[in-house]
C-alpha positions in Angstrom: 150.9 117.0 124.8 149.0 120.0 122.9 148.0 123.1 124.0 144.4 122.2 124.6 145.7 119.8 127.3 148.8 121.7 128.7 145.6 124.5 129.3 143.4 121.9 131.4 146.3 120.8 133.4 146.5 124.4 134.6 142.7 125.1 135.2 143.0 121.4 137.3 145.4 122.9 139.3 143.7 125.8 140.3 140.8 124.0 140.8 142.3 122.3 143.4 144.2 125.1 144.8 140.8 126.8 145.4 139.1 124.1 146.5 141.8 123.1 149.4 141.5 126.8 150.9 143.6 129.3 148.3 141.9 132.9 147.9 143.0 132.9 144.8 145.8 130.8 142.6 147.8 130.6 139.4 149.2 128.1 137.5 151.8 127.6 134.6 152.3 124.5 132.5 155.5 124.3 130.5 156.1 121.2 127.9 159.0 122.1 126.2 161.3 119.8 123.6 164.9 120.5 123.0 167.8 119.5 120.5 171.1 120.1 121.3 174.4 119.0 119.2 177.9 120.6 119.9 180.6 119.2 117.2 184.5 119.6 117.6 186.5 119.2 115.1 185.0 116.1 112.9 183.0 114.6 115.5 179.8 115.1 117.7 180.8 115.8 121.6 177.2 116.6 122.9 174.0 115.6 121.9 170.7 115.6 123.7 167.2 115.2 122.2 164.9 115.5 125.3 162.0 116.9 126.7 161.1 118.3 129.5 157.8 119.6 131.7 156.7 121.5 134.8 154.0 123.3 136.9 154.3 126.3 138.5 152.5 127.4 140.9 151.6 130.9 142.6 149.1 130.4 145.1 147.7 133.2 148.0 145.8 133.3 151.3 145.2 135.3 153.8 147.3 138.2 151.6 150.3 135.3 151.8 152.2 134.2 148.9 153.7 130.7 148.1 155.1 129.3 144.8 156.1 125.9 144.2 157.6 124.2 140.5 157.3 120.4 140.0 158.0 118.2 137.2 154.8 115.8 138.1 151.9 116.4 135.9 149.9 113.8 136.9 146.6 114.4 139.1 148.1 112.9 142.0 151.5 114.9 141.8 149.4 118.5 140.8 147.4 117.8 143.8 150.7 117.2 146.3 151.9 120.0 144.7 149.2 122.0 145.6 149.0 120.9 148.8 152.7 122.1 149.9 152.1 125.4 148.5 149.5 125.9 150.4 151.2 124.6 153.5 154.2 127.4 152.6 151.7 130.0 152.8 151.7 129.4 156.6 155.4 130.0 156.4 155.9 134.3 155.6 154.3 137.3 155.9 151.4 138.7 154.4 152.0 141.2 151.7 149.5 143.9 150.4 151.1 144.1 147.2 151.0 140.1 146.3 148.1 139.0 144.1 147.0 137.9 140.2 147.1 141.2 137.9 143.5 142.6 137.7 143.5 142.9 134.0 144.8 139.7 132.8 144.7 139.1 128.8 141.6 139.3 127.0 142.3 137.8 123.7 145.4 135.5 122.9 146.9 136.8 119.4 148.6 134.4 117.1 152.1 136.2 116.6 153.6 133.6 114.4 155.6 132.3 116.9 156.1 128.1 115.7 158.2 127.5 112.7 157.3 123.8 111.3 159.8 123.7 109.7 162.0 123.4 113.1 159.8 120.5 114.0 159.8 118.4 111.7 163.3 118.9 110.3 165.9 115.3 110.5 168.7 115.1 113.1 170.9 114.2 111.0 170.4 117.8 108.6 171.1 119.6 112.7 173.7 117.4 113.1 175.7 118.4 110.2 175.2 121.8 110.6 177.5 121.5 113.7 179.9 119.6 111.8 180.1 121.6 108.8 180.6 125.4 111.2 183.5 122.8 112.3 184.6 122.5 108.7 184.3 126.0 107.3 185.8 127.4 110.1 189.3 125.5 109.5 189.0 125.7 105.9 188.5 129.4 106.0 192.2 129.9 107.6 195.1 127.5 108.3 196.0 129.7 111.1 192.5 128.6 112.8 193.4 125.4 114.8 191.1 124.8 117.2 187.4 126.0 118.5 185.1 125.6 121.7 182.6 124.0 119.7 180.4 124.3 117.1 176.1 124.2 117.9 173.2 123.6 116.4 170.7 124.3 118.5 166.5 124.3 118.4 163.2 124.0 121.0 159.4 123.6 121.0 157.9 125.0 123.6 153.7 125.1 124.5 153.5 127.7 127.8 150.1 127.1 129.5 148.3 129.6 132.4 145.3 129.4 134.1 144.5 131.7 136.9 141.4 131.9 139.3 140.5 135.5 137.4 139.0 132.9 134.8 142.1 133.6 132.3 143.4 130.6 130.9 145.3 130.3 127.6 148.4 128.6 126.0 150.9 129.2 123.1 153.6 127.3 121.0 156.9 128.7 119.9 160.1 127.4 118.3 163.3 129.0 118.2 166.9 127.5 117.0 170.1 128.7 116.3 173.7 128.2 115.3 177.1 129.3 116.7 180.5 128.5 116.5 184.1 129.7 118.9 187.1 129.5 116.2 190.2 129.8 118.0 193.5 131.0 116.0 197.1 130.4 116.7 198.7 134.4 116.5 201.8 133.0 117.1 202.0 132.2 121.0 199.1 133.8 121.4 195.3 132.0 120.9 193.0 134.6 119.1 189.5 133.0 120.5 186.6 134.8 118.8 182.4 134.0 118.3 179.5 134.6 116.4 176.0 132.9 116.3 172.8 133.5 114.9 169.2 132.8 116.0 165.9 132.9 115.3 162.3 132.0 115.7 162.3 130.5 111.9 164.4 127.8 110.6 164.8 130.5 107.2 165.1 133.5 109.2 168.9 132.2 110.7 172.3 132.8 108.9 173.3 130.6 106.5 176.0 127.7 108.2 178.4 129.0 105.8 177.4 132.9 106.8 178.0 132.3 110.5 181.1 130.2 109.8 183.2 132.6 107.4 182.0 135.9 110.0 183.6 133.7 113.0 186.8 132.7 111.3 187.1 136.4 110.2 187.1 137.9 113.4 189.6 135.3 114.9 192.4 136.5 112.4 191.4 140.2 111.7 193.0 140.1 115.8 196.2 138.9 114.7 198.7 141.2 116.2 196.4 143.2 118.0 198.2 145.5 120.5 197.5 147.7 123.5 196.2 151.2 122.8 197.4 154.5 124.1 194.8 156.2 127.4 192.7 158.7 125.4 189.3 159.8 124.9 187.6 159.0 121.5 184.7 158.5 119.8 183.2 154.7 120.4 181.3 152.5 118.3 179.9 149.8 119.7 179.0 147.0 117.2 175.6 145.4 117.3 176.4 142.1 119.1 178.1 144.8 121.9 175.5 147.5 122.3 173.1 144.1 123.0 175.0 144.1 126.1 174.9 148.2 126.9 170.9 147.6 126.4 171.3 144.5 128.5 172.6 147.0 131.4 169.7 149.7 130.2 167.0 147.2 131.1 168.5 146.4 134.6 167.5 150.7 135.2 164.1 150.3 133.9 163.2 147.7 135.7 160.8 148.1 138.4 162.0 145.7 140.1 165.7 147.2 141.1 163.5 150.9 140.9 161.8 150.0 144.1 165.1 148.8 146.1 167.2 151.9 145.1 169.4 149.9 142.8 168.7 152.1 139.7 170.9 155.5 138.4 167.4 156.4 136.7 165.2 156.6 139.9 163.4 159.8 140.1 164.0 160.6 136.7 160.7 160.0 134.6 159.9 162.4 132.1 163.5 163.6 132.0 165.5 163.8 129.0 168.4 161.5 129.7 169.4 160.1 126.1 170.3 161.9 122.7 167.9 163.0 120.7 168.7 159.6 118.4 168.4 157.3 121.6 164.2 155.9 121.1 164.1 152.7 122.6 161.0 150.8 123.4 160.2 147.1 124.7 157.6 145.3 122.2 156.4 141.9 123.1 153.6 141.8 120.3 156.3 141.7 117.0 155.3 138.9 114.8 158.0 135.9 115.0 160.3 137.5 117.0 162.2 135.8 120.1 160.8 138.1 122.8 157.6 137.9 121.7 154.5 136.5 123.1 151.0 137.2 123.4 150.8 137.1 127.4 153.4 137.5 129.7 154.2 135.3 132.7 151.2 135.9 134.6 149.0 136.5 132.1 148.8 140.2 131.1 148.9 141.0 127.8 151.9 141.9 125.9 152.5 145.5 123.8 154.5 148.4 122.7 156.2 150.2 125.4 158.0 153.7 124.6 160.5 153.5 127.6 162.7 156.0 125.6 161.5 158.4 123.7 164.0 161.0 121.7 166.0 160.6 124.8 163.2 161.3 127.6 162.6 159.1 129.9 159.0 157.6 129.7 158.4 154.9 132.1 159.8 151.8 134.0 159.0 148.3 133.3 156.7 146.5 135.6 155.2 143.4 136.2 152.0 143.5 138.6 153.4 142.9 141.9 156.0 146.1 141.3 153.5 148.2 139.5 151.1 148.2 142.6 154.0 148.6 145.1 155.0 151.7 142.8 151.3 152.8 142.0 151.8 152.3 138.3 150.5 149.4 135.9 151.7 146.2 134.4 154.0 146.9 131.0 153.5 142.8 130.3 157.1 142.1 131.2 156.7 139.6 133.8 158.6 136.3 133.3 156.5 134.4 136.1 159.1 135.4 138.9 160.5 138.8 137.8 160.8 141.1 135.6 162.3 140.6 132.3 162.9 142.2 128.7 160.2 141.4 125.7 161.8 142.8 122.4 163.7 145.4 124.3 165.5 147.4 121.5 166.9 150.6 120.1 165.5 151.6 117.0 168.1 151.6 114.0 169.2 154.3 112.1 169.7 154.6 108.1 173.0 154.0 107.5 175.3 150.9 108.0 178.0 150.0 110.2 180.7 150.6 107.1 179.4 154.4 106.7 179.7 154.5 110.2 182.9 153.8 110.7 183.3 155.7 107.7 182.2 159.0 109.0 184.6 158.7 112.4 187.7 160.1 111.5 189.6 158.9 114.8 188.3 156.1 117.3 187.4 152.6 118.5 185.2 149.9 117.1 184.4 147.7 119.9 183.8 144.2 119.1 183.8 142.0 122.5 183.9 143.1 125.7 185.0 140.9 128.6 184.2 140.9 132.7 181.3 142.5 134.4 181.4 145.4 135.9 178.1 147.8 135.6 177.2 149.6 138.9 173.6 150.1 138.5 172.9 152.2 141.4 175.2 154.8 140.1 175.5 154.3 136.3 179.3 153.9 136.2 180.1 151.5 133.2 183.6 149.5 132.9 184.9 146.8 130.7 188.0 145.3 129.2 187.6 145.1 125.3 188.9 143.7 122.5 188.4 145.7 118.7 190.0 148.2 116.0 191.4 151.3 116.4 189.9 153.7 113.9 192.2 156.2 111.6 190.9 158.3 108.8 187.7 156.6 109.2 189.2 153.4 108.0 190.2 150.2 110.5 193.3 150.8 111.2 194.6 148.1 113.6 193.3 145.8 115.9 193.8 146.5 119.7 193.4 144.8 122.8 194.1 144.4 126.4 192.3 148.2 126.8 189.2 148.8 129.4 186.5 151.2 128.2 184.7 153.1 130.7 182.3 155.7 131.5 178.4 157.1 132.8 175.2 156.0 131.9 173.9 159.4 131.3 176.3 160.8 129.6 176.9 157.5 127.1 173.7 157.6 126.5 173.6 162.1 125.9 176.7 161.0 123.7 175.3 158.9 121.3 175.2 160.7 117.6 175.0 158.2 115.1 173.1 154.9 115.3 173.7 152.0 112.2 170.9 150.4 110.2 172.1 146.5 111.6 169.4 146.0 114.1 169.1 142.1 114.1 166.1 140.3 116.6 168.4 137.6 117.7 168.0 137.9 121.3 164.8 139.6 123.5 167.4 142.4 124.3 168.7 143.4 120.5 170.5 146.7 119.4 172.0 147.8 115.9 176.0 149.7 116.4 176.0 152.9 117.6 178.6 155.7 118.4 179.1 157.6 121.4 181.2 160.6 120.5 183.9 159.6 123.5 184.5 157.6 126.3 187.9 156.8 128.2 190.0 154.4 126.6 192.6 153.1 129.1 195.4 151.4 127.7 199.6 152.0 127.2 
């Protein structure tokens, strides 16, 4: 199926969702291939080659809102879907605030999101990209005996809407990736570490042998890591990490958790919160990125969003139904049932993880972290973590078995020096930064 058809699908559907009795109706066609291969050791332990489809739909009358998904794409099935969303509309209440956005996209932009390269590239060539992260990872260190698999990974997707508003439109995008779990033998101790990469374009990923020898490398540098002392020293957080903190950042911003009270950032808008360094913005129109798209999930068109600017807070992050209940307007972030992150990202500094370590004469890099444990009303911030304690601005040792905690607000007023390693791998995606101290509990 093309995008031409995935788009007439959609516009089918809503033409029978208007002419059963819907006030108004949307609907989202998804096609979507996937390739899968996990490797361990020198043979293949998953594999799936597959493809998948669906409709969504959203449909309202009365001021009543139903929605309904369904892997049937023929006429028949659209129309029995249809039909028992509009029975479900019978079912709740009516909601002022439910509806289609009132600006939906006007043009859709070709971001340079499909990679033919991904397509048309051999299974066998994916395959033995699996099996040879398997390979370099063991060859890189004796000590490395085992792993939790090695992946290749890639997908085509065409993402079709049509909507009674007369917007209908559809684009395709590839993405792929590779990853790999070495774990090391530190005597009775396993030493599990990870890295991956991934990417929109099959030339924009790290190289197998990249990925492999950065994996393997953090599995040993642990060897003999020990518990640090309590104290309260400068943090760096490396890339992969501060992903995560952002990860958190978005869950503030959201409208969505905004308009139930679960957010340590209501009532601050227009506030400076952040460092001066901290300038963090949500972009859904970078070319060949992996949050990027030129409509979001109902439609509205994507863009630049300052959320953070120098450290002041400058909006929330809305998709329509939230924006009207708040009395603001769509930022393009809705995923079709929610809220969610485009290229949501702090912007990088100029100098590189190495100088920043470099210019900290006494702290802690942080390389994983482990457990969950944000409180999001309130900001508090808690996590056990593995990493390097920090001497003389060189790594001294590694440590682990420590929790690092602290406050939103004043993590984010803290940080003074942000690296140049920002990487798009992910639609949340930050470079290392330092926060000049946070609570270390350890020994």
């Amino acid at each position: 199926m093309d995008e031409s058809s995935a788009v007439e699908l959609a516009r089918q559907a809503v033409t029978f969702a208007k002419t059963d009795g819907a006030d108004s109706a949307e609907a989202s066609v998804s096609i979507a291939r996937r390739f899968q291969v996990e490797a361990r050791e020198n043979a293949i332990a998953r594999l799936e080659d597959s493809t998948g489809q669906s409709l969504h739909l959203r449909l309202f009358r009365d001021g009543r809102k139903a929605t309904l998904s369904s892997s049937d794409l023929s006429l028949g099935g659209i129309r029995e879907a249809v039909r028992r969303t509009l029975a479900q509309t019978q079912c709740v209440s009516a909601d002022p605030f439910a509806g289609l956005p009132d600006e939906p996209a006007a043009e859709n932009v070709d971001l340079d999101l499909c990679d033919r390269a991904i397509v048309t590239r051999e299974g066998a060539e994916k395959i033995e990209d699996a099996l040879a992260l398997e390979r370099l990872i063991r060859q890189a260190d004796a000590r490395i005996v085992n792993s939790s698999g090695s992946h290749y990974t890639d997908a085509e997707s065409i993402t079709a809407i049509a909507n009674t508003t007369g917007f209908a439109a559809a684009y395709t995008a590839t993405r792929t990736g590779r990853s790999t779990g070495p774990v090391a033998l530190d005597g009775s101790v396993k030493r599990i570490a990870h890295y991956g990469t991934a990417a929109r374009r099959l030339d924009e990923l790290e190289s197998v042998g990249s990925v492999a020898s950065t994996a393997a490398q953090r599995a040993v540098d642990l060897f003999g890591a020990r518990k640090p002392a309590t104290m309260r020293v400068p943090v760096i957080f490396e890339r992969d990490v501060a992903a995560t903190l952002l990860e958190d950042l978005f869950a503030a911003v959201s409208a969505a958790n905004v308009a139930v009270g679960n957010s340590w950032l209501i009532g601050r808008l227009g506030e400076r919160v952040g460092s001066a360094g901290v300038t963090i913005s949500d972009d859904g129109r970078l070319p060949a990125k992996l949050g990027s798209s030129p409509f979001d999930g109902e439609g509205v068109a994507t863009r630049r969003t300052a959320v953070f600017e120098q450290g002041t807070l400058r909006t929330f992050l809305y998709d329509t139904y939230y924006a009207r209940k708040l009395g603001a307007a769509s930022t393009g972030n809705s995923t079709g049932n929610g809220i969610g992150p485009n290229n949501f990202y702090l912007e990088p500094g100029t100098i590189s993880l190495a100088e920043l370590i470099a210019d900290t004469p006494r702290g802690v890099l942080v390389l994983d972290t482990i457990g969950f444990a944000t409180e999001h009303a309130s900001g508090t911030y808690s996590r056990g973590a593995r990493g390097f304690f920090i001497e003389g601005g060189e790594l001294a040792y590694p440590i682990d078995e420590f929790t690092i905690a602290g406050e939103y607000p004043a993590m984010l007023a803290g940080v003074d020096a942000i690296a140049n390693d920002l990487r798009f791998d992910a639609p949340v995606a930050s470079p290392s930064f330092r926060v000049a101290e946070m609570t270390i509990s350890g020994e």
